[in-house]
C-alpha positions, -999 to +999 in steps of 0.1 A: +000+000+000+030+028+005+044+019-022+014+022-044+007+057-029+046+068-033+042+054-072+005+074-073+024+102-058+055+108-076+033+102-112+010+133-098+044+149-092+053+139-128+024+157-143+017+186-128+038+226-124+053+238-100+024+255-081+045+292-077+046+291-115+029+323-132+009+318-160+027+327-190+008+350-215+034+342-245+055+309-243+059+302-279+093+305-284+090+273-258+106+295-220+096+326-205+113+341-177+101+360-145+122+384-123+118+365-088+101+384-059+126+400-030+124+371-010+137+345-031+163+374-043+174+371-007+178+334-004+197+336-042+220+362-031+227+335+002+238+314-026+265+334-041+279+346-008+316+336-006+329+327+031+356+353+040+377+324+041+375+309+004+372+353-007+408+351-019+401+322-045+379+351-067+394+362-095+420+336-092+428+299-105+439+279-136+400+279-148+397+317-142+381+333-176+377+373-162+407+378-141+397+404-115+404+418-080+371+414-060+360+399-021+325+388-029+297+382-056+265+406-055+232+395-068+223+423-090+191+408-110+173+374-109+147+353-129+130+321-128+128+302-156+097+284-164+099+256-192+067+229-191+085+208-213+121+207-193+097+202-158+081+172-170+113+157-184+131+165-157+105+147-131+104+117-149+144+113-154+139+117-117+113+087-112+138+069-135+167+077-114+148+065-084+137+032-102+171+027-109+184+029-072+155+009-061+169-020-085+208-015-071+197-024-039+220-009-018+224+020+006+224+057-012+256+075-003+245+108+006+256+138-013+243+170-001+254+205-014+264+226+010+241+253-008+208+229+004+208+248+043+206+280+022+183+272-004+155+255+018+135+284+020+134+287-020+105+269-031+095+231-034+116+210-008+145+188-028+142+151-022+170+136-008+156+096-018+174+110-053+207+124-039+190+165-054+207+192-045+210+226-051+240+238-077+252+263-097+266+263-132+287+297-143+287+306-179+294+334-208+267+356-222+269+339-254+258+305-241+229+317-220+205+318-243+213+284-259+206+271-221+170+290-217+164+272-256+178+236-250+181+231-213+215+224-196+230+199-226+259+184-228+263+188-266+264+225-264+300+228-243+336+217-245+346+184-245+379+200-227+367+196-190+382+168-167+351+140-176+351+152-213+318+166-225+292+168-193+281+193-173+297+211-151+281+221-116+290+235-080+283+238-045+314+266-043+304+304-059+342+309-059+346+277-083+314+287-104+329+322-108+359+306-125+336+300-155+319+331-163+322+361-186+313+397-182+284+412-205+298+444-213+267+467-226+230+464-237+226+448-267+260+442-276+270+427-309+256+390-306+238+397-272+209+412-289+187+384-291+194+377-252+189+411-244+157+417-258+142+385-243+153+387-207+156+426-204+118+437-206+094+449-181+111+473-164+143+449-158+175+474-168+207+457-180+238+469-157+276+471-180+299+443-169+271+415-155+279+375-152+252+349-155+252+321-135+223+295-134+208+281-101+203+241-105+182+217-090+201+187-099+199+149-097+229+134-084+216+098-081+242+076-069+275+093-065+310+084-076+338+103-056+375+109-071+406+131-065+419+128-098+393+116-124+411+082-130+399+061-097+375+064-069+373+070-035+381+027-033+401+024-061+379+018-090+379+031-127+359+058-127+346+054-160+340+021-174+352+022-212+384+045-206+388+083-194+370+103-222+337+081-217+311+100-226+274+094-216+267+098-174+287+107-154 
């Protein structure tokens, strides 16, 4: 009988929005975004916050793209981004997920972000039966708007990173700042399209903003390494050589 009402459950979950979703007048072009209310601008900004401790890695680092002298990150403008079609894939790659590690049969080893404390008062609680966390994923101005189109995808970036192509996320803002670019002015050459789509409705573009999205991820059954060759007990990491492709 639980499980029954935990399947009944999760395929309501599978169907329905989010219930803070507004109604969008125009979603043709597939997205639409909304600037989020102060509250969840607070919680966001919580997100970003570098500890004084980790402050000197900004700016700083092998995978630094905008080199800069700076002490923290400041939230300067925030949307959600509402996609019906993304939602309801995403839930059911979740129920898949959670098949799955029903069918392994052993004990999940917990990962949890240390941005989950901060982002519990964002809305919709994470379930932690599917290891999801709360992650961010730096980028450049040129690549946002392929993510709003087609979703975070592993076919739009390098193939250069430590796991080959894949994407990229973190529980550190000073490690996700690494990745980002600054959007120098208001429709810039090849920002126009962006521009015109995400600064509307009173929402003013500021000279010399990064993007970074906020991720509700997945994380399913972990695999831990220090140097992307063996795990945490001495195991291949990947199973058909280093540049594997395919999960990760």
């Amino acid at each position: 009988a639980a499980e029954k009402a935990a399947a009944e459950k999760a395929a309501a979950h599978m169907h329905s929005l989010p219930a803070h979703w507004q109604e969008a007048p125009d979603i043709s072009q597939g997205w639409v975004v909304f600037p989020v209310d102060d509250s969840v601008a607070d919680v966001l900004a919580g997100l970003l916050r570098v500890p004084p401790e980790h402050a000197r890695d900004l700016g700083h680092g092998g995978d630094v793209r905008d080199p800069g002298r700076y002490s923290q990150l400041r939230l300067k403008q925030a949307w959600r981004v509402q996609c019906d079609d993304r939602w309801y894939q995403y839930a059911i790659e979740k129920h898949r997920v959670r098949k799955r590690l029903q069918r392994f049969g052993k004990d999940l080893d917990t990962v949890e972000s240390k941005l989950n404390a901060v982002g519990a008062d964002l809305p919709l609680r994470l379930d932690p039966a599917v290891n999801e966390n709360w992650l961010l994923h730096g980028t450049k101005p040129n690549v946002v708007l392929n993510i709003l189109n087609d979703g975070l995808n592993d076919r739009c970036f390098s193939l250069s990173g430590l796991f080959g192509g894949g994407i990229y996320l973190a529980e550190d803002s000073a490690k996700m700042d690494q990745y980002v670019t600054a959007d120098g002015a208001y429709l810039e050459a090849g920002l126009e399209d962006l521009h015109r789509r995400i600064y509307r409705s009173g929402v003013r573009h500021e000279p010399g903003v990064f993007y970074c999205f906020v991720v509700r991820a997945v994380c399913g059954l972990p695999v831990r390494t220090q140097d992307g060759w063996k795990d945490s007990k001495g195991n291949d990491v990947f199973m058909q050589g280093r540049t594997r492709g395919g999960e990760v």
